[in-house]
C-alpha positions as CSV (number, residue, x, y, z in Angstrom):
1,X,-37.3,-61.3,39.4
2,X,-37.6,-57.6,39.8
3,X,-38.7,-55.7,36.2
4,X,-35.8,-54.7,34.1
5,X,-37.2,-51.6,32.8
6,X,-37.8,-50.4,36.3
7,X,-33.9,-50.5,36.9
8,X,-32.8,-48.9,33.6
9,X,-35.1,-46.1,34.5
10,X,-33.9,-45.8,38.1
11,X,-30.5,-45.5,36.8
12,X,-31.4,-42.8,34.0
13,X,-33.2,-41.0,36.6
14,X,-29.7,-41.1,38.7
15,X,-27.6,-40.2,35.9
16,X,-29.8,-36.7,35.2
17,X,-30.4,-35.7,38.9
18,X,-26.2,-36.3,38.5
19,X,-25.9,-34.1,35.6
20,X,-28.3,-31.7,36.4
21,X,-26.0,-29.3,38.9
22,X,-23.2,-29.3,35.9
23,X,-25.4,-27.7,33.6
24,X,-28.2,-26.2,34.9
25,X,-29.1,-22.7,34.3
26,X,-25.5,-22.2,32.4
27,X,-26.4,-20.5,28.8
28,X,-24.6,-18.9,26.0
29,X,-24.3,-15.0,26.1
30,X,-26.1,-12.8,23.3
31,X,-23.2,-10.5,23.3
32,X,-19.6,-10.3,25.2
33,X,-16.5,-7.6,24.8
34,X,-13.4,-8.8,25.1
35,X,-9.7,-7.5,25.5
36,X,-7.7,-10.8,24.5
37,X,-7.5,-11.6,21.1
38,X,-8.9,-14.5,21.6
39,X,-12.6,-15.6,22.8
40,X,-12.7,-18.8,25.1
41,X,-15.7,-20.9,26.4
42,X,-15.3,-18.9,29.4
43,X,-16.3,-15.2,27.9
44,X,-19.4,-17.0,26.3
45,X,-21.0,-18.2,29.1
46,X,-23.2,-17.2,31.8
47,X,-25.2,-18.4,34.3
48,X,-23.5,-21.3,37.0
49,X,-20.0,-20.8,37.7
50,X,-18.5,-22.4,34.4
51,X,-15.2,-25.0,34.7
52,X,-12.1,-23.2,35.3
53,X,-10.5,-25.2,32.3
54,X,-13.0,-23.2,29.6
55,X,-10.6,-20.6,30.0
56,X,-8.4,-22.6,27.7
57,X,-10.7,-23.2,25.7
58,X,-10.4,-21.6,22.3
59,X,-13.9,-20.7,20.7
60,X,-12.6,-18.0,18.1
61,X,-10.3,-15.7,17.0
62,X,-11.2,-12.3,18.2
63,X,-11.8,-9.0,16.1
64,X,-9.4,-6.4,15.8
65,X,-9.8,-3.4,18.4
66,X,-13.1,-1.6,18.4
67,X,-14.5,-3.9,15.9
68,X,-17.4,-6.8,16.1
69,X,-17.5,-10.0,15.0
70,X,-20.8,-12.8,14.8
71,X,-20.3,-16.2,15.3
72,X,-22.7,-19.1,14.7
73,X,-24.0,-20.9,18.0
74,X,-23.5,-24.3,16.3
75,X,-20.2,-23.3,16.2
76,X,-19.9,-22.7,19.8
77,X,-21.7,-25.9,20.6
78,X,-19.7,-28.3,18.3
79,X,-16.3,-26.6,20.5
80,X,-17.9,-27.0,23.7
81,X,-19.4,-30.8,22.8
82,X,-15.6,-31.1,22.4
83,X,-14.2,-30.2,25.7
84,X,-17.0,-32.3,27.5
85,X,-18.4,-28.7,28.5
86,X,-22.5,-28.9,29.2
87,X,-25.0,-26.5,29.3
88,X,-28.6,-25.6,29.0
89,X,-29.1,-25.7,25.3
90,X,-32.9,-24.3,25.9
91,X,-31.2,-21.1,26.2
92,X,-28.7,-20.6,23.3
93,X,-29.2,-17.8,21.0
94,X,-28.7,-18.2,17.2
95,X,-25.3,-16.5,17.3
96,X,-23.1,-14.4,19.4
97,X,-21.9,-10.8,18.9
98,X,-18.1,-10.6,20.0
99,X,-16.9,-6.9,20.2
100,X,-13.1,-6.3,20.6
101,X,-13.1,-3.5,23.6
102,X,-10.1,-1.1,22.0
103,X,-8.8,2.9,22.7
104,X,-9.7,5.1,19.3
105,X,-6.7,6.9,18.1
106,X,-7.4,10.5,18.5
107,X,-7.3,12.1,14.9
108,X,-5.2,14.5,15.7
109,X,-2.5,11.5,15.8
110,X,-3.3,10.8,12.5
111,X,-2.9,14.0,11.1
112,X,0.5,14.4,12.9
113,X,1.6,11.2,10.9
114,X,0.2,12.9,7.6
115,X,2.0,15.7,8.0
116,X,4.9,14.1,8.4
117,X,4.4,12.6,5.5
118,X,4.4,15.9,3.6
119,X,7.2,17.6,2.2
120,X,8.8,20.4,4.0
121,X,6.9,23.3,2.7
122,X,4.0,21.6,3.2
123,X,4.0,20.7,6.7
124,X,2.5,24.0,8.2
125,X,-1.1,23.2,6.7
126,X,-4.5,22.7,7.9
127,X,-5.2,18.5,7.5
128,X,-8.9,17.6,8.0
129,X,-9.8,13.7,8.2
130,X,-13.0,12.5,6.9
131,X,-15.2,10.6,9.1
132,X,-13.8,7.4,8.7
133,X,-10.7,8.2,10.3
134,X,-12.5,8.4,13.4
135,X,-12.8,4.6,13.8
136,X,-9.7,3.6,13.5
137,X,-8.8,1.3,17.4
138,X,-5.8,-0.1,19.1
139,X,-5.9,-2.0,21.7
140,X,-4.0,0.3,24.2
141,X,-3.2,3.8,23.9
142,X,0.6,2.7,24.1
143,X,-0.2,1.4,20.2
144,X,-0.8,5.0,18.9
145,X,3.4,5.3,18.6
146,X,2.9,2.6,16.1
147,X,0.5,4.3,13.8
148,X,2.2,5.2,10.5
149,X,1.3,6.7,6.9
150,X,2.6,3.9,4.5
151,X,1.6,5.5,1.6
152,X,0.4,9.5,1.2
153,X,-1.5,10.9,-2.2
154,X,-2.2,14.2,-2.2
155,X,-3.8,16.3,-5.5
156,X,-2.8,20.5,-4.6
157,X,-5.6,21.1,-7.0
158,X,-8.2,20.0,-4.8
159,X,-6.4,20.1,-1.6
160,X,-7.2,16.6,-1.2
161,X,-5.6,13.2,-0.5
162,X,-6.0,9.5,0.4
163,X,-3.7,7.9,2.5
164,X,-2.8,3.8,3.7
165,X,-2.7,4.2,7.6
166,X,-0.9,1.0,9.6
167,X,-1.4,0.5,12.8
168,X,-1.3,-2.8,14.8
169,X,-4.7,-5.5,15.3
170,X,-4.1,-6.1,18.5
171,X,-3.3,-9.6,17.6
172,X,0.8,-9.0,17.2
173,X,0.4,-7.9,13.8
174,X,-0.1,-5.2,11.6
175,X,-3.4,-4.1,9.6
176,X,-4.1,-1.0,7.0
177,X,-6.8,1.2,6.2
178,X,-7.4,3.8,3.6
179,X,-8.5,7.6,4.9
180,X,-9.2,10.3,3.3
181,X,-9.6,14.7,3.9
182,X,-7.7,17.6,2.8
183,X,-4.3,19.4,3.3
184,X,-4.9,23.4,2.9
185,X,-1.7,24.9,2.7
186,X,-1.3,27.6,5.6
187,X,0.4,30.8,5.7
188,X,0.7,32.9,8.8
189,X,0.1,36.7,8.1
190,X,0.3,39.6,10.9
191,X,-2.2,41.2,12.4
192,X,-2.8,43.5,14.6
193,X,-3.7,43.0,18.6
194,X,-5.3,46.4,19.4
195,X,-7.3,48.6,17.5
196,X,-5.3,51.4,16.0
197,X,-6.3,55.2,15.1
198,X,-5.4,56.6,11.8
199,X,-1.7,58.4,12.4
200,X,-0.9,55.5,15.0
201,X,2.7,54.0,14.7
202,X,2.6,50.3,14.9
203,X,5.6,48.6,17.4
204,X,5.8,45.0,17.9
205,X,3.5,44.4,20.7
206,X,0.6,45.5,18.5
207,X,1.6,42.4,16.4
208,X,-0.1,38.9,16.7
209,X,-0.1,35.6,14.1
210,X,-3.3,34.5,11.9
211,X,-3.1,31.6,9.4
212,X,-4.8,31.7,6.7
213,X,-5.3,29.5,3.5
214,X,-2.5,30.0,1.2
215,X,-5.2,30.4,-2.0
216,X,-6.5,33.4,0.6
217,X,-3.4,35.4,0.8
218,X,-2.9,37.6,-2.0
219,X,-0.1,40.6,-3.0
220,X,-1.5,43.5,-1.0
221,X,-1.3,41.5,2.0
222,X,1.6,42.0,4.3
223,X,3.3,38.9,5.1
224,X,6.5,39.8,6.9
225,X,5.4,42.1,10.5
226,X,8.7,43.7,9.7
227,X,6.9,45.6,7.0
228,X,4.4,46.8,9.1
229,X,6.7,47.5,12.3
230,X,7.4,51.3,12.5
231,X,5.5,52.2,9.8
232,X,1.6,54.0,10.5
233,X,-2.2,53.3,10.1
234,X,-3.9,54.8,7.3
235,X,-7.0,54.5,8.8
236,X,-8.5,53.2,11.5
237,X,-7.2,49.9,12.3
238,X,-9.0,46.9,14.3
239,X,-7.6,43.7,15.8
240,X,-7.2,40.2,14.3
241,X,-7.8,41.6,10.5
242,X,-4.8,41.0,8.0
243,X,-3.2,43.6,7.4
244,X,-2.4,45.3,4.0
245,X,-0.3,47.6,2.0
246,X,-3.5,49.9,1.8
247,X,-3.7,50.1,5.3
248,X,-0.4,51.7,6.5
249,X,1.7,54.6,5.5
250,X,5.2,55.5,6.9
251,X,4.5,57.9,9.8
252,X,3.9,61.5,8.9
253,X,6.8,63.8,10.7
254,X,5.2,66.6,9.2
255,X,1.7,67.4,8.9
256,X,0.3,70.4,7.1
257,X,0.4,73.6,8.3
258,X,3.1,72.6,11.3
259,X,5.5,75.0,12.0
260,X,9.0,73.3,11.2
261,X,12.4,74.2,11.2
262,X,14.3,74.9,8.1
263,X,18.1,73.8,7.8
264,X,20.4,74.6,4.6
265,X,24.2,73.2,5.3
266,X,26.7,74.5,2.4
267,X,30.1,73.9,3.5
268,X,31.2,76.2,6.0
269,X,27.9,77.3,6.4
270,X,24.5,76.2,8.4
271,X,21.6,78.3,8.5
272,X,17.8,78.2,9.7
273,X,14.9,79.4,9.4
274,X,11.0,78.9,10.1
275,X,8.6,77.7,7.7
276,X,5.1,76.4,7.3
277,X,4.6,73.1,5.8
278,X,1.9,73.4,3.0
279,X,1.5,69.3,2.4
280,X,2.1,66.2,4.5
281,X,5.8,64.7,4.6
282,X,7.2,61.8,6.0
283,X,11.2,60.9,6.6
284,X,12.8,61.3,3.1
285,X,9.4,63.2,1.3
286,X,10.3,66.4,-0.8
287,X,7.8,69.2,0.2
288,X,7.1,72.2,-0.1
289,X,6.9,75.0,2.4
290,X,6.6,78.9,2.8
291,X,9.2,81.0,4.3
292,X,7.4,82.3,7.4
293,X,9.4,85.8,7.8
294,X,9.7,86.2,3.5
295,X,6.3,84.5,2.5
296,X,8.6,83.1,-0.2
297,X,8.1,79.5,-1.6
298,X,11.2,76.7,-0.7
299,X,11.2,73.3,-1.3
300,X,13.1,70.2,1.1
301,X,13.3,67.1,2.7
302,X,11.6,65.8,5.5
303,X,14.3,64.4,7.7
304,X,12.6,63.9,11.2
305,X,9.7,65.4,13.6
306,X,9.3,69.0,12.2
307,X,12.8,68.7,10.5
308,X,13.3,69.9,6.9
309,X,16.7,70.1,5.2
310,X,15.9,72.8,2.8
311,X,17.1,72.0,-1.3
312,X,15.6,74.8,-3.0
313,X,15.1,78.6,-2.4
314,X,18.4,78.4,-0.3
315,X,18.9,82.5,-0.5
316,X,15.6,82.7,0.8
317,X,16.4,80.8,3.7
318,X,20.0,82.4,4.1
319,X,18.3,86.1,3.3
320,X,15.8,85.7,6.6
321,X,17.8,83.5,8.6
């Protein structure tokens, strides 16, 4: 009779030279990124091609777009054991890092959403995000539509706020997250384009946009260009500086000591004469000047470039017209 214990070995032997090939050198991953939201046998696995069924195998749920998530090998092996699915368990690492792959939404989405959040008057400032903004994923950039401010706080004091963000998990659902930053209220002011000389009219092309924090602007800043528009630098003027009150001055018609022409109307009457300016004037200033054929003292109005409508001292003007 031939030895039993040789056949039982014979046929142990068979059986692992049999399941050898269905195993062999097939190990779990240290680490995997995935795109589905869920994790199967199949992303876990290296090594020999694995069974084409693991696809549909469910090991785990996965995270939510550009986020990780550990899960225990025991785990793993009890969900594999399951499915029949071998491997070489020599190899298997204590646990597995899953990282969702996902597209981070660009802040400057977010702070669209914020501001439309705001009221009206408010919707012209400056938002600024604090870091954690920046992690916020979705799993395609087609999800950034989706993004939406649920709930806004904002304190003017401090020009700060938090705000609940929703966007989806990449799972067919929804999740939230708190962010925080600032809203600076903005105003634009004028400024200038070109550097100007003192006496220089300003025209609108010498007229460009700044914004400026609102606590920044104060009343000798000009905030409408049509103030500035027409008007004349006091003093040398340079680009991309706000400009103020200070700086301009209606344009001088009449500068000292120009010769001018003097006009008196009565009715029935018109009469000139020619006169020296003894101070500045622009249009609509009261001035005085000096007869130049008399040497006599009159007084008028400044109504354009070397124009005075004369309103005192009238003989004088009519006596050496």
């Amino acid at each position: 009779m031939k030895n039993p214990y040789k056949i039982i070995l014979a046929a142990s032997a068979l059986c692992l030279l049999s399941l050898a090939p269905a195993h062999a050198g097939r190990h779990l991953k240290g680490a995997i990124a995935v795109s589905a939201p869920v994790v199967t046998l199949a992303d876990v696995f290296e090594g020999d091609a694995a069974d084409p069924s693991w696809a549909g195998v469910v090991v785990a749920q996965s995270p939510s777009p550009g986020r990780q998530l550990v899960v225990r090998s025991a785990h793993i092996v009890e969900t594999a054991r399951s499915a029949g699915a071998m491997w070489d368990s020599a190899t298997t690492s204590p646990s597995i890092v899953i990282t969702r792959r996902g597209v981070t939404v660009p802040t400057d989405v977010i702070a669209k959403e914020i501001a439309a959040a705001l009221p009206a008057d408010k919707r012209t400032s400056n938002i600024t995000l604090n870091p954690g903004a920046a992690g916020i994923a979705v799993a395609t950039a087609s999800d950034f539509a989706a993004v939406k401010v649920t709930r806004l706080q904002y304190d003017p004091r401090s020009e700060s706020f938090n705000a609940t963000l929703s966007y989806p998990d990449g799972k067919g659902g929804k999740q939230s997250d708190v962010i925080t930053g600032r809203i600076v209220a903005m105003i634009d002011v004028p400024v200038l384009n070109t550097t100007l000389a003192p006496g220089a009219a300003i025209s609108a092309q010498d007229i460009d946009w700044l914004s400026l924090p609102a606590r920044q602007v104060n009343g000798n800043m000009i905030a409408n260009a049509d103030d500035a528009i027409g008007m004349a630098a006091r003093r040398a003027l340079r680009p991309g500086v706000p400009l103020r009150l200070s700086d301009i001055e209606r344009p001088r018609l009449v500068k000292r000591g120009d010769i001018v022409t003097m006009t008196l109307t009565k009715p029935g009457v018109a009469l000139t004469a020619t006169g020296r300016a003894m101070e500045n004037g622009a249009k609509g200033d009261r001035i005085r000047l000096v007869n130049t054929a008399s040497n006599r003292s009159v007084e008028g109005i400044v109504v354009s470039d070397r124009q005075v409508m004369v309103t005192t001292g009238m003989q004088v003007v009519a006596q050496y017209d």
